[in-house]
DRENBA-306187 format. One record per residue (C-alpha): x, z, y. Coordinates in Angstrom, 3 decimals. Each point is the difference from the previous one (the first is absolute). Example, Ala and Ser with C-alpha at 12.3 -4.5 7.8 and 13.67 -1.06 7.14 Angstrom:
<recs>
[[12.300,7.800,-4.500]],
[[1.370,-0.660,3.440]],
</recs>
This chain:
<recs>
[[35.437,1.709,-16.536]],
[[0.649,-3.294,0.395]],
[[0.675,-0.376,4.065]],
[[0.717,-3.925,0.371]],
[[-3.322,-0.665,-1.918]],
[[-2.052,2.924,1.695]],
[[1.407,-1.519,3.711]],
[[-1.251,-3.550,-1.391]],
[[-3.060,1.172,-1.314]],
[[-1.169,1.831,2.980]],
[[1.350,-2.795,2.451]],
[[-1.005,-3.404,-1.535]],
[[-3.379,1.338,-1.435]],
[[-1.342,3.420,1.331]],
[[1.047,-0.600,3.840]],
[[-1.712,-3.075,-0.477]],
[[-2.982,1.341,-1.460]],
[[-0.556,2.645,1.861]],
[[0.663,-1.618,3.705]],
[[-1.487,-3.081,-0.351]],
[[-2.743,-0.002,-3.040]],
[[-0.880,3.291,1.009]],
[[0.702,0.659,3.236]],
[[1.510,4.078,1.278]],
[[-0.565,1.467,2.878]],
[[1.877,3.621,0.550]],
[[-0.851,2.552,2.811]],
[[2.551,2.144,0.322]],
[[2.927,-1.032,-1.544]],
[[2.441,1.810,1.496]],
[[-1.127,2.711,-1.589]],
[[1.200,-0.800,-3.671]],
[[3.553,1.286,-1.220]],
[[2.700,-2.024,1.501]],
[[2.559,1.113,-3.113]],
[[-0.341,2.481,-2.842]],
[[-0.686,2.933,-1.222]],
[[-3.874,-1.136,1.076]],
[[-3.118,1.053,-1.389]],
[[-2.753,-2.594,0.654]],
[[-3.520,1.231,-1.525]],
[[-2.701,-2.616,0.215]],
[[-4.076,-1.020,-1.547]],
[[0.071,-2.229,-3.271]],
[[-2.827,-2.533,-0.287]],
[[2.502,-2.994,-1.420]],
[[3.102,-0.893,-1.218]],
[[0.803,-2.137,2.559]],
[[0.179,3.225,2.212]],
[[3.659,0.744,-1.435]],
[[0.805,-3.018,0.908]],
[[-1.315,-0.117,3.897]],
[[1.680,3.270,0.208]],
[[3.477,-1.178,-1.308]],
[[-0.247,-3.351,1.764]],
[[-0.807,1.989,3.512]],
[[3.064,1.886,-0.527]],
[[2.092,-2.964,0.098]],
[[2.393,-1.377,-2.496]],
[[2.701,2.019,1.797]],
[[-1.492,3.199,-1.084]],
[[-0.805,-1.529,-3.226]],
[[2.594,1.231,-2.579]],
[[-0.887,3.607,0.931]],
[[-3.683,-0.422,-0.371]],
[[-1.321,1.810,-3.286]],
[[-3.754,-0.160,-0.613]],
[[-1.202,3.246,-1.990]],
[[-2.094,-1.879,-2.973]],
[[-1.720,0.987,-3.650]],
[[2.257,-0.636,-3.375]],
[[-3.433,0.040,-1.435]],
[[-0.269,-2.854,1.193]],
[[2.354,-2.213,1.140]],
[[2.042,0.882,-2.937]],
[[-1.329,-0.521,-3.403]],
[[0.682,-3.972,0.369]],
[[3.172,-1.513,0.170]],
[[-0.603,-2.011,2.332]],
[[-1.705,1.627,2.500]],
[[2.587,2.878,-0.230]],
[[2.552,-2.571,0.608]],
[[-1.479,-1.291,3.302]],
[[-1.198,3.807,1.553]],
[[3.035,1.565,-1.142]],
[[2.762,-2.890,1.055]],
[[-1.785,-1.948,2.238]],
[[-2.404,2.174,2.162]],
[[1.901,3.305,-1.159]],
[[-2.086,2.211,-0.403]],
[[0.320,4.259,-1.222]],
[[-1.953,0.299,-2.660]],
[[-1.895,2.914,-0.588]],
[[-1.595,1.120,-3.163]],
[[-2.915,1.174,0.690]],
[[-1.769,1.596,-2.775]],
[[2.904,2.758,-0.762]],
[[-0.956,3.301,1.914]],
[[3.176,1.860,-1.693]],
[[3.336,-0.487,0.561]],
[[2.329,-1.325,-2.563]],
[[3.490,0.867,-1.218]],
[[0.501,1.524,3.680]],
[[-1.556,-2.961,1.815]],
[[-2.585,0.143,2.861]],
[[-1.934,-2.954,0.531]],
[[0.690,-0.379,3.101]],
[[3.755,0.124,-0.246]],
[[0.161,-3.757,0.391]],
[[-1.323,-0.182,3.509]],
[[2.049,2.932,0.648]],
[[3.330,-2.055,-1.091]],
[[-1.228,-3.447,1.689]],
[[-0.493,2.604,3.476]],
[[3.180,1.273,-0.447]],
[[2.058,-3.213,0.010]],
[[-1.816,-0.919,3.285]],
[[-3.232,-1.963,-1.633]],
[[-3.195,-1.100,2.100]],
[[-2.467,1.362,-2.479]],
[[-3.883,-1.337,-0.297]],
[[-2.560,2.212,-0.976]],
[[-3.319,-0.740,-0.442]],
[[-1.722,3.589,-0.525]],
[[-3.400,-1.304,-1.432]],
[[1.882,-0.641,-3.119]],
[[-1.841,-3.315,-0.634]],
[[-1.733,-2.672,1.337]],
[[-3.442,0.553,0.986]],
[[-3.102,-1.850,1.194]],
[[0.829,-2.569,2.849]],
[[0.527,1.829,2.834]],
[[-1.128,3.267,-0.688]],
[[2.632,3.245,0.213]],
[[-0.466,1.719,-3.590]],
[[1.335,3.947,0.563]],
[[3.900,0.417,0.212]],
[[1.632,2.048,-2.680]],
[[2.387,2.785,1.055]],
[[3.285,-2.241,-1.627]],
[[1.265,-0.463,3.258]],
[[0.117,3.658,1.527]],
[[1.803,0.943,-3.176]],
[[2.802,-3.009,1.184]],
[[-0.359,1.447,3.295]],
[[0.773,3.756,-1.167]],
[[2.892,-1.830,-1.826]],
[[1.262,-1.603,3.308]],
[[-1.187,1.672,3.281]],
[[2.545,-1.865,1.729]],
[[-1.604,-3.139,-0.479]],
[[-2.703,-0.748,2.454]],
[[-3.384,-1.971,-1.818]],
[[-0.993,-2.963,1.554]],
[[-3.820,-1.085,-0.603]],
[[-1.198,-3.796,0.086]],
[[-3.442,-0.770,-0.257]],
[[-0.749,-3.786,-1.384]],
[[-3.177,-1.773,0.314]],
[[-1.267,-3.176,-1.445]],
[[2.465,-0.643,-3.283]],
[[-2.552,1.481,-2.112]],
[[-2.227,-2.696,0.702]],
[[2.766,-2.521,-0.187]],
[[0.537,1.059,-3.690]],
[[-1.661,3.218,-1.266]],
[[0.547,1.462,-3.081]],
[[-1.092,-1.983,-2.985]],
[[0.408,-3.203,1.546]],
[[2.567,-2.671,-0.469]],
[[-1.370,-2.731,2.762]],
[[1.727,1.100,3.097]],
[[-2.410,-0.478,3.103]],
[[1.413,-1.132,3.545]],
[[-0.775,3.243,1.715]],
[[1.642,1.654,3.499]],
[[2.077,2.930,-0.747]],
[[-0.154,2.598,2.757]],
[[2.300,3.066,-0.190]],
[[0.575,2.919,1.998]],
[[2.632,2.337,0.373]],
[[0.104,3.706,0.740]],
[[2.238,2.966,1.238]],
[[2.108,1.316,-2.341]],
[[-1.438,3.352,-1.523]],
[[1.966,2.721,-0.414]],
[[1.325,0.467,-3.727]],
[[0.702,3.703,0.764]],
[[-3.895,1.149,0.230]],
[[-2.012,1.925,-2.873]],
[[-1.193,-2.573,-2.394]],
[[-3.800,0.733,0.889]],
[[1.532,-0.475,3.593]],
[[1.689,-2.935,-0.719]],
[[-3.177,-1.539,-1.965]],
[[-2.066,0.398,2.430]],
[[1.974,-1.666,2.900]],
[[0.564,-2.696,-2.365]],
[[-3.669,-0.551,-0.432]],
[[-0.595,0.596,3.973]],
[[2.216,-2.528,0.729]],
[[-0.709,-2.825,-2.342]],
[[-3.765,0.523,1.410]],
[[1.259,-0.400,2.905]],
[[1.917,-2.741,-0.423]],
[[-3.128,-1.779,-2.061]],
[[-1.992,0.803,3.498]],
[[2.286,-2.832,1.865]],
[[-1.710,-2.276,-2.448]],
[[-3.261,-1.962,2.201]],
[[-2.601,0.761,-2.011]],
[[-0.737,-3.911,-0.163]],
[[3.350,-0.217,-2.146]],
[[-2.216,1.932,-2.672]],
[[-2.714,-2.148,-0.874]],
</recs>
């Protein structure tokens, strides 16, 4: 990665962006990983949600943040592997291999960033979905968590960048960002356990939401 031009990138234009054009409000902030290893697990509705979670962290904690992202995706341009993997650094996952390969698990990448003391972002609905609506959680992250017991999970729930700029839209929208941040779960229960305190809790944490905040 490229560290003086992610630190500029996220201080002259996504601090901006997401403080004053958008606006965040966090309840519970405390609560997020003060240093790594850190598992952070969170709802997708935008791409600007990577961002509100990197730039609540704080540029401090910024070279150790890692979000957990598709190669799919973000890299079959040039471009736009440049930027996620240099800029906003992100662990790119391949999603459509089930197999392992030449000895390599998929997940071997989070594993490495969690060993050398990473903040890693998950986002367990594997991709964006309608604004503001959870889509079910796929079991990635209690197969990190078997990987890593030691490493407590740390759910955010986020409200309101999914209307700022949902998926298929380029226009961003000025739109308050709410987010809310739960207990750490314990990384060392069954994964049907462990799935089903995650779900508890980021219902839970959706709850704090005033139900005017949803229309």
């Amino acid at each position: 990665m490229n560290k003086i031009l992610r630190i500029a990138f996220f201080a002259l234009i996504v601090r901006p962006l997401m403080m004053i054009v958008l606006g965040t409000n966090v309840r519970r902030g405390e609560l997020l990983p003060s240093s790594g290893p850190a598992i952070i697990v969170a709802n997708h509705n935008s791409h600007l949600d990577v961002f509100a979670l990197m730039n609540v962290l704080g540029l401090k904690r910024l070279p150790s943040v890692r979000p957990v992202a598709a190669a799919d995706y973000f890299m079959t341009r040039r471009l736009r592997r440049w930027f996620a993997t240099r800029i906003v650094g992100i662990i790119p996952i391949d999603r459509s291999k089930v197999r392992r390969e030449k000895g390599k698990h998929p997940l071997d990448p989070i594993s490495e960033v969690l060993r050398n003391d990473g903040i890693v972002l998950l986002f367990p609905e594997g991709t964006r979905g309608e604004p503001e609506k959870m889509d079910e959680f796929q079991s990635g992250v209690a197969h990190i968590a078997r990987r890593h017991p030691e490493i407590p999970i740390t759910p955010v729930f986020m409200h309101g960048l999914g209307k700022a700029l949902p998926k298929g839209e380029a226009l961003l929208v000025p739109f308050f960002c709410d987010m809310f941040v739960g207990k750490p779960l314990d990384s060392q229960l069954k994964k049907s356990e462990l799935m089903n305190q995650l779900i508890v809790s980021m219902d839970e944490l959706a709850a704090e939401l005033p139900i005017e905040a949803w229309n």
